[in-house]
N, C-alpha and C positions, 0 to 999 in steps of 0.2 A: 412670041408665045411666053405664058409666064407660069411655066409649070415646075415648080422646084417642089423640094419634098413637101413642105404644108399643102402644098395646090393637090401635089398629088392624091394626100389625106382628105381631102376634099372631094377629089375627083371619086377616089376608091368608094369613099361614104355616101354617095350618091347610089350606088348598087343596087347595096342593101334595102336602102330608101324607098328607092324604085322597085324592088322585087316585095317587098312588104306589101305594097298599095296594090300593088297587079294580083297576085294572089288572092286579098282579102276583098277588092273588087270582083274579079272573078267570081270568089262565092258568095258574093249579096245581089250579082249579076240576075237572079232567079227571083229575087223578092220584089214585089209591088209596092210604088210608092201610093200611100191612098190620102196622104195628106202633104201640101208642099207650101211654104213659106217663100221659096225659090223666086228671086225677081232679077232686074236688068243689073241692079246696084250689087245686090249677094256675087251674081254672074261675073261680075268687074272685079269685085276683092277677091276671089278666085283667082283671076285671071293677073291677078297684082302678084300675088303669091308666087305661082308660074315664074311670071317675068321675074320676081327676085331670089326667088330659089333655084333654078334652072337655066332661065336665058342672059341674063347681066353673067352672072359665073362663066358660063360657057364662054360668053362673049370676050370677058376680060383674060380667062383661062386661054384662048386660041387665037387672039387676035390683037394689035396695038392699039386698036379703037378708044379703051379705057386708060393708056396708060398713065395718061397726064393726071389720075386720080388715085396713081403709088402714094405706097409713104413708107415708112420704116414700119418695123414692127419688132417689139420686145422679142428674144432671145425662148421665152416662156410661151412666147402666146401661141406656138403649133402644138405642144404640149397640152398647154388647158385647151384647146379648142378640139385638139383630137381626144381628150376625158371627155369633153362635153358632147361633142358629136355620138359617143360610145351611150353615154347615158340618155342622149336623146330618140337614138335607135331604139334600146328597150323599151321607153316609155312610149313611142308608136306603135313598137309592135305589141306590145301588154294592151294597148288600147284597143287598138285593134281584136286581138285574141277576145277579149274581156267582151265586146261590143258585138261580134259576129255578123250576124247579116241584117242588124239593126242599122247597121256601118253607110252611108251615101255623102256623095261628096257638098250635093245641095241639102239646102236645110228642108227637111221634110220628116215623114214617119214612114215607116213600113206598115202595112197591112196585118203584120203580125208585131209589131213592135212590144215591144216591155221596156218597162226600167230598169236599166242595168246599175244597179249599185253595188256591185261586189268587182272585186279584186283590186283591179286599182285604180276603180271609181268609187272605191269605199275611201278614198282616199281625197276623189279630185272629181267635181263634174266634170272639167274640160281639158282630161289627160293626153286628148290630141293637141290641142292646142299648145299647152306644155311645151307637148314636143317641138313642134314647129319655134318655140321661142327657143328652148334650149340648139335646135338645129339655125336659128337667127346668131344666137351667140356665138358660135360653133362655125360659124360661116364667115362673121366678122373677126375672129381671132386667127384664121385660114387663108382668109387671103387678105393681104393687105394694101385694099384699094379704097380708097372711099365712097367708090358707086358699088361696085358690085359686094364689097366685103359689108356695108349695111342695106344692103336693097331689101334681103329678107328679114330686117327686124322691121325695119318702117314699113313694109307690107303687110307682116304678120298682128302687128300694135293697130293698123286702121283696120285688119280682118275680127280681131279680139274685140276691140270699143265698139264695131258696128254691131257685128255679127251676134257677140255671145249676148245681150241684152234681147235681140230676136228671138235668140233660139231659146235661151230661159222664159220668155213668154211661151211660145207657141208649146211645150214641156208643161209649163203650168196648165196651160188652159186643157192640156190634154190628160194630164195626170194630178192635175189640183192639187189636194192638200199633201198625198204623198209625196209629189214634188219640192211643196213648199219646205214640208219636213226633212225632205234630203238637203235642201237648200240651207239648212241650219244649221245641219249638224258637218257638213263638207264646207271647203273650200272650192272656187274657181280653179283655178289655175295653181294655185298652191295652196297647197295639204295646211287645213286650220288647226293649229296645235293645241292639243288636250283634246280633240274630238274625235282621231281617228278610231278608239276603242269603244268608242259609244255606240248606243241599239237604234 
């Protein structure tokens, strides 16, 4: 078992994580999807995600399976990993909050969807996503294996390159030119400097 205090900062962060998504699932549970992008390959990087956020961890966290993929790790790096972990929690749940029951885990539309660009999507189209990198980081500086401590950046990087190019199509086609317009003035994934105070 390799559960010392970073693991355990790991383990704890998982909770929150987990209660965030159940929740905001819960109430978009009611809203109809009436447009879906959703295929075998979207369903698989999902499913990658899973396995490197959740099942690799657990797996190295309670069992020897992983161990032969230890390594040292800097004195600092439970530290920043548990900052990053902290900040990557808010920027889930802000997205979440912000997003409401526009919110699905496949790529689609709600029946009642809008463009959300306010709070801190005035900031980032893809402040989920974010998240999950800063929880990649955060994950890799927490435990130090080399399968399970990067499985959720390498997940996360093949769900962003496939994914977000998908889903800013299917966005355009759906909200055209105001799209395109948000698309100028924001950032992906990170906040474009000099733009965030713009109309």
């Amino acid at each position: 078992m390799n559960l010392h205090a970073p693991q355990a900062i790991f383990l704890i962060g998982l909770l929150p994580y987990v209660a965030i998504r159940s929740v905001y699932r819960k109430r978009a549970a009611g809203a109809t999807t009436t447009v879906t992008r959703s295929n075998q390959r979207d369903r698989f990087l999902v499913l990658l995600v899973v396995l490197g956020q959740i099942v690799l961890p657990l797996l190295y966290l309670f069992s020897p399976w992983l161990d032969f993929a230890n390594h040292a790790s800097p004195s600092l790096a439970p530290w920043l990993g548990a900052a990053t972990w902290l900040v990557g929690l808010w920027v889930f749940w802000r997205s979440h909050a912000d997003l409401g029951t526009n919110w699905s885990v496949s790529l689609g539309l709600r029946s009642t969807h809008r463009l959300v660009t306010q709070g801190i999507y005035h900031l980032v189209r893809h402040p989920m996503y974010a998240a999950f990198i800063l929880f990649g980081v955060a994950q890799a500086l927490l435990l130090p294996n080399w399968i399970a401590g990067t499985s959720a950046l390498v997940a996360v990087a093949l769900l962003c390159v496939i994914r977000i190019p998908n889903e800013e199509a299917m966005m355009c086609e759906f909200f055209g030119q105001e799209y395109r317009d948000y698309m100028k003035r924001t950032g992906g994934v990170i906040p474009r400097l000099g733009t965030a105070n713009e109309a």
